[in-house]
C-alpha positions as CSV (number, residue, x, y, z in Angstrom):
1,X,174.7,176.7,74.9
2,X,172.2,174.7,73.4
3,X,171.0,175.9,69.9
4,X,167.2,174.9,70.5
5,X,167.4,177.2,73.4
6,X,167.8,179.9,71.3
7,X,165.9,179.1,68.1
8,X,161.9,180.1,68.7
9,X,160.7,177.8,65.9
10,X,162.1,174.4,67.5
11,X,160.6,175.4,70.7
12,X,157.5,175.9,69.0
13,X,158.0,172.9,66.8
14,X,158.5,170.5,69.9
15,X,155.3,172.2,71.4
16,X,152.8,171.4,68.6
17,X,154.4,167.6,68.4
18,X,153.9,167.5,72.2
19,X,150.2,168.5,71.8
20,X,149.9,165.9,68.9
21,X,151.3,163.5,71.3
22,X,148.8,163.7,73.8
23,X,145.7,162.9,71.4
24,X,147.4,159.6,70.5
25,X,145.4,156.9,72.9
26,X,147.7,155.1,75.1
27,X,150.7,157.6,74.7
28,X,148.8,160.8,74.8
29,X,147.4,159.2,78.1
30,X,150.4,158.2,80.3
31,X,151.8,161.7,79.4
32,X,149.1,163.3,80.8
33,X,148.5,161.4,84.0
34,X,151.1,164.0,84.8
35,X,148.9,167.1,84.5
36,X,146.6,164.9,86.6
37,X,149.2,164.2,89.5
38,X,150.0,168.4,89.0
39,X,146.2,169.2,89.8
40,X,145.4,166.6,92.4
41,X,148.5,167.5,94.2
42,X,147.7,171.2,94.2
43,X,144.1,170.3,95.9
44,X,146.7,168.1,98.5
45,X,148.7,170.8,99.1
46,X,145.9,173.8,99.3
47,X,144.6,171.3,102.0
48,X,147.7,171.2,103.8
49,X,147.9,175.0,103.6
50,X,144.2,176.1,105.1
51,X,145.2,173.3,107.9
52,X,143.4,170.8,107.1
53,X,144.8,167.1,105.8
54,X,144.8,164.9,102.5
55,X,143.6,161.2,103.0
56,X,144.9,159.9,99.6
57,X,145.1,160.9,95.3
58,X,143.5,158.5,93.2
59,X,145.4,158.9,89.5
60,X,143.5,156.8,86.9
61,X,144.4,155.3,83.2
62,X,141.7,157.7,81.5
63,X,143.8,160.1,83.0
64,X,141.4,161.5,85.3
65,X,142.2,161.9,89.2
66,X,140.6,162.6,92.6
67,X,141.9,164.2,95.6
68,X,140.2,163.0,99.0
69,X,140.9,165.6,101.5
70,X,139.9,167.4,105.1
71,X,138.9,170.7,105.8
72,X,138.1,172.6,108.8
73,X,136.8,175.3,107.8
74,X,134.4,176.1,104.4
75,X,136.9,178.6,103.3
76,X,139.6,175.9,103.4
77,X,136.9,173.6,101.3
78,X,136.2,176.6,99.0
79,X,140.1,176.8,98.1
80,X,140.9,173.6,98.2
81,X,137.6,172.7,95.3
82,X,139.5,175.6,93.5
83,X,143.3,174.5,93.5
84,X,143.5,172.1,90.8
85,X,143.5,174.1,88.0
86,X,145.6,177.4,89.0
87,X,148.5,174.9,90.2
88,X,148.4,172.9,86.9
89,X,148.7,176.3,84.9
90,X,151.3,178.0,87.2
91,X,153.5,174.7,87.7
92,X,153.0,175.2,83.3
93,X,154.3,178.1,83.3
94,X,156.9,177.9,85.9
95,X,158.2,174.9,83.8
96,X,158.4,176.8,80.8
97,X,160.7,179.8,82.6
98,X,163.1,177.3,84.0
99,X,163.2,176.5,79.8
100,X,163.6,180.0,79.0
101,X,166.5,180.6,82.0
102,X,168.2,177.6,81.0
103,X,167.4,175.7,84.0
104,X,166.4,172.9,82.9
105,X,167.6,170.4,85.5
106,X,165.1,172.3,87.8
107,X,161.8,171.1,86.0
108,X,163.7,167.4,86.7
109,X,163.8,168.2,90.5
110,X,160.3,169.1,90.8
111,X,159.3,166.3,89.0
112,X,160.8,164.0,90.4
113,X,160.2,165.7,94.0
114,X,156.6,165.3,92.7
115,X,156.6,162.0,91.6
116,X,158.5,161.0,95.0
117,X,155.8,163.2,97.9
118,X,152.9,161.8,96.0
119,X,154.3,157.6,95.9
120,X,155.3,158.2,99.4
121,X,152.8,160.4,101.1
122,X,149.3,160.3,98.7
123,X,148.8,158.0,96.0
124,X,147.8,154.3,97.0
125,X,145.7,152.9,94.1
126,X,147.6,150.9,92.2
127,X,147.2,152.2,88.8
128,X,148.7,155.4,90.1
129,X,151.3,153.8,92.0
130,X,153.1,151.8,89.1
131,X,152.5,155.1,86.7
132,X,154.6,157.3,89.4
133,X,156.6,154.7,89.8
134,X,157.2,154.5,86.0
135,X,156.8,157.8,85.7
136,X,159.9,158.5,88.0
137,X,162.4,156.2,86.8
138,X,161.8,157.4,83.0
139,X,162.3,161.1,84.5
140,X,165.5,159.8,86.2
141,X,166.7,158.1,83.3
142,X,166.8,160.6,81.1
143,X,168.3,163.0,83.5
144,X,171.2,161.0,83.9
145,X,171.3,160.5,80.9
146,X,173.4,164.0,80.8
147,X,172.3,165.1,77.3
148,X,171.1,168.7,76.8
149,X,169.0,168.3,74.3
150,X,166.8,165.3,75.9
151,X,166.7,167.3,79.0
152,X,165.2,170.1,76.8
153,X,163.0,168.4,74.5
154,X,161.8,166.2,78.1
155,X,161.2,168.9,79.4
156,X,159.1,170.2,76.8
157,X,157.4,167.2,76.1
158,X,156.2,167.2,80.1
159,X,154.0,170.2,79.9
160,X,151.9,168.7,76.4
């Protein structure tokens, strides 16, 4: 067992670096392309769910996004518009229970799983293809990596 799994300060600790992280300008703003991808793919997949269809995610350096999609219906429009942000704070918190459980290696496989729909099925500016593409080897790299402690601190360092 990990010790930083168990002591509530480091957790803490990593958290308030990880926020400091993502004020530093070019740093700060690659890291949180990913809350970006998070919230444009729940407006994708909220379109997928009312039946209607996603055209393509924009995912931009000033780490600000778009998601063109179809509706049918104006209740599908309605909670598609809505999306963004419940997903963004539910995949959040999600993340940090797979911490707390001691799954890590799960937060890995939905962000890679992330990082692969949205290359293949959504994203086509380029921009936000080399940043998933970037994005997804680091991820990769420092889960095969196969040290506990980068998973966790990774993994902490995703949700900033």
């Amino acid at each position: 067992m990990i010790d930083c799994l168990i002591t509530n300060w480091i957790f803490y600790t990593c958290l308030l670096l990880a926020s400091m992280l993502s004020i530093i300008p070019f740093a700060g703003n690659f890291i949180n392309v990913l809350n970006t991808m998070i919230h444009e793919s729940g407006h994708a997949v909220m379109a997928l769910i009312t039946g209607g269809g996603v055209v393509n995610i924009k995912l931009s350096a000033d780490t600000s996004g778009a998601a063109q999609t179809k509706s049918k219906y104006w209740l599908g429009k309605v909670l598609v518009s809505l999306a963004g942000y419940p997903v963004s704070s539910i995949t959040a918190w999600f993340f940090f229970w797979l911490i707390k459980q001691q799954m890590i290696n799960y937060v890995f496989y939905v962000l890679i799983s992330l990082v692969l729909i949205n290359l293949t099925l959504w994203v086509r500016n380029t921009f936000g293809m080399i940043w998933l593409l970037v994005m997804g080897t680091l991820t990769t790299l420092i889960y095969l990596y196969e040290n506990l402690n980068a998973h966790y601190y990774y993994s902490i360092f995703a949700q900033a």
